[in-house]
N, C-alpha and C positions, 0 to 999 in steps of 0.2 A: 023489814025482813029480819029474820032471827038467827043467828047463827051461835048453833051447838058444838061445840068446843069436847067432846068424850073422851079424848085425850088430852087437855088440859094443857094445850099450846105444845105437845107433842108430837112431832110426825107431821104435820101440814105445814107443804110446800111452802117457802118464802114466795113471794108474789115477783115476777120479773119487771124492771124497771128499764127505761130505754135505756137510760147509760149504761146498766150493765150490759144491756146487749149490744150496743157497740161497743164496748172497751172487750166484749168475747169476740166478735165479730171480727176488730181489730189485729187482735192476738191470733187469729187463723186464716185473716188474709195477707197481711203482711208479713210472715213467713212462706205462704206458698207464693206470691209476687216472685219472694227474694228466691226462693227455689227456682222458678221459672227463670227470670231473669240469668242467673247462674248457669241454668240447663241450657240457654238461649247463647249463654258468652261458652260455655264450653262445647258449643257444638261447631259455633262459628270459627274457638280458635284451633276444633279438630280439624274443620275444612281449612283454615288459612295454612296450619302444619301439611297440610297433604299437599295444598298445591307448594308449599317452599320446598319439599320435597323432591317435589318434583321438577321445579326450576335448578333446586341445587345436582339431583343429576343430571338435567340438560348441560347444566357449568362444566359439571365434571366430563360431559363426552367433547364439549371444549375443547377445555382446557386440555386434553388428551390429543384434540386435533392439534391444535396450537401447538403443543408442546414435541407432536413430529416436525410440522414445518419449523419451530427454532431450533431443532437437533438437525433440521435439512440445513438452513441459513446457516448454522454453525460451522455446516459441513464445505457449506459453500465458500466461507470467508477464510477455511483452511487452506481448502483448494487456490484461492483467490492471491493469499499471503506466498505460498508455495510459487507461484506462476509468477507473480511480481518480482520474488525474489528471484525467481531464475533468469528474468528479463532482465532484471538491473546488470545481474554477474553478465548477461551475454553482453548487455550491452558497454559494461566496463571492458571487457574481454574485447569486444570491436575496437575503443579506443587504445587499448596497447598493441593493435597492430594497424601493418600498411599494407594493403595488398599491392606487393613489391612487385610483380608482372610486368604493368605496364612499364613502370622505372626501368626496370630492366631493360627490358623492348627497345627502348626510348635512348637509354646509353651507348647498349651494342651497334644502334643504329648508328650513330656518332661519333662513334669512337676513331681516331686517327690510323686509315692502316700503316702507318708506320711506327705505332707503338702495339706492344702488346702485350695484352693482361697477364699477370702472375699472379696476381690475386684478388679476391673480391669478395666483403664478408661485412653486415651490418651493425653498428654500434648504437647502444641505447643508452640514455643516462635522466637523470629529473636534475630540475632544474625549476629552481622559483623565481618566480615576478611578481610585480606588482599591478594589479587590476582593479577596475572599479568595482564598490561593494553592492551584490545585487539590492539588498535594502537599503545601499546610502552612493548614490552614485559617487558622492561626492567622499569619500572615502576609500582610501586604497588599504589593499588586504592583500598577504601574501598566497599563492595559489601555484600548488605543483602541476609544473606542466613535464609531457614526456618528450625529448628531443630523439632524432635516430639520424643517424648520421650511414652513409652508403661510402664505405672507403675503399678503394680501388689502389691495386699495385703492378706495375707496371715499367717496359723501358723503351728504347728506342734507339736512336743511333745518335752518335752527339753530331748532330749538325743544327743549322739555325732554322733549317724547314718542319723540323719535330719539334724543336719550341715554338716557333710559329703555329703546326696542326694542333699541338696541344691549346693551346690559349684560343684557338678557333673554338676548339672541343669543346671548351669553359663554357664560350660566348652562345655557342649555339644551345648548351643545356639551358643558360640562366634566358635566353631569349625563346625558349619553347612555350610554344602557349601552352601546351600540358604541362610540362615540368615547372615551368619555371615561377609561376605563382606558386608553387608548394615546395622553392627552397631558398631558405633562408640566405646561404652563401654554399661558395668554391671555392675550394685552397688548394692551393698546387705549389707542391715542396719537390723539389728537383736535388740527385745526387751525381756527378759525376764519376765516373770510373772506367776499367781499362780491360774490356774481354777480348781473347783469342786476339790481343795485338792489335783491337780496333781501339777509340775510344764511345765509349756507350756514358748513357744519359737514365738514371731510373727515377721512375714519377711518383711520388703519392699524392693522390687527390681525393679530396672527401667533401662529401656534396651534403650540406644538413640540409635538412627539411626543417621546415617551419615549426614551432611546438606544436601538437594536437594534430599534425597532418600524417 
């Protein structure tokens, strides 16, 4: 077979060879691959963006829950500190007193009638000792305590039957089963002297109570 050439290697086509048409083939599937592939990652990290999205406002209606109930708790442990503290002062407040009634009760009951009160009025004072230490028993530590003392004034006749009723008086306070575990001691200070021509006898006695009582 003959071939005529009338352009003169002019104008007709090159002849296509397989390598060239893979190395084209090449060069237009492996950019549309990487196109797709890319199309494929950015769609998956639109969806992944939508649902974080969307977790991240669930957090945020949360953390909004949260964040009343720790403004509640907050409110709670104000309240909490408040009550505590009022507790401790009442309860400091019970220790510095006696509910003095029954004492009372208990003395007039006893009292000698042949002496009789001119006065009666209660004395407080602190006073330290030495205790064991709650974390080291074996340890003593100084610790204030409140003492109250009930002092009574008073006189009688001078005879020996009113120092005899008085030192009764004593005996029966300090042997009261109520009174008498809650006092520490009885002092009884006696003054002679001379009214309306008679001779008279006046008493001071002061009953402490125990510290803490």
């Amino acid at each position: 077979m003959y071939e005529i050439d009338l352009l003169k290697g002019e104008g007709i086509p090159v002849k296509s060879r397989p390598k060239d048409i893979a190395i084209a083939s090449v060069m237009i599937i492996v950019p549309a691959v990487i196109a797709i592939v890319m199309f494929s990652l950015y769609l998956r990290n639109k969806i992944t963006i939508s649902i974080l999205n969307k977790e991240i406002i669930r957090c945020e209606a949360e953390i909004n829950k949260l964040s009343d109930v720790v403004e509640a708790q907050k409110l709670l442990d104000e309240e909490k500190s408040i009550v505590s503290s009022c507790i401790s002062e009442v309860g400091s407040s019970l220790g510095r007193h006696t509910q003095w009634s029954p004492i009372l009760a208990k003395v007039v009951e006893n009292i000698p009638p042949s002496v009789s009160l001119t006065n009666l009025n209660i004395k407080q004072r602190t006073i330290k000792k030495k205790v064991p230490s709650k974390d080291d028993p074996e340890k003593m530590v100084d610790v204030q305590f409140l003492t109250r003392t009930l002092h009574m004034s008073g006189y009688g006749s001078a005879q020996p039957d009113c120092d005899k009723a008085v030192r009764e008086f004593r005996e029966r306070l300090l042997s009261s089963p109520f009174l008498g575990p809650k006092l520490e001691n009885i002092t009884v200070s006696q003054k002679y002297g001379i009214a309306d021509g008679q001779g008279t006898v006046s008493y001071e006695i002061d009953c402490t109570l125990k510290p803490g009582m």
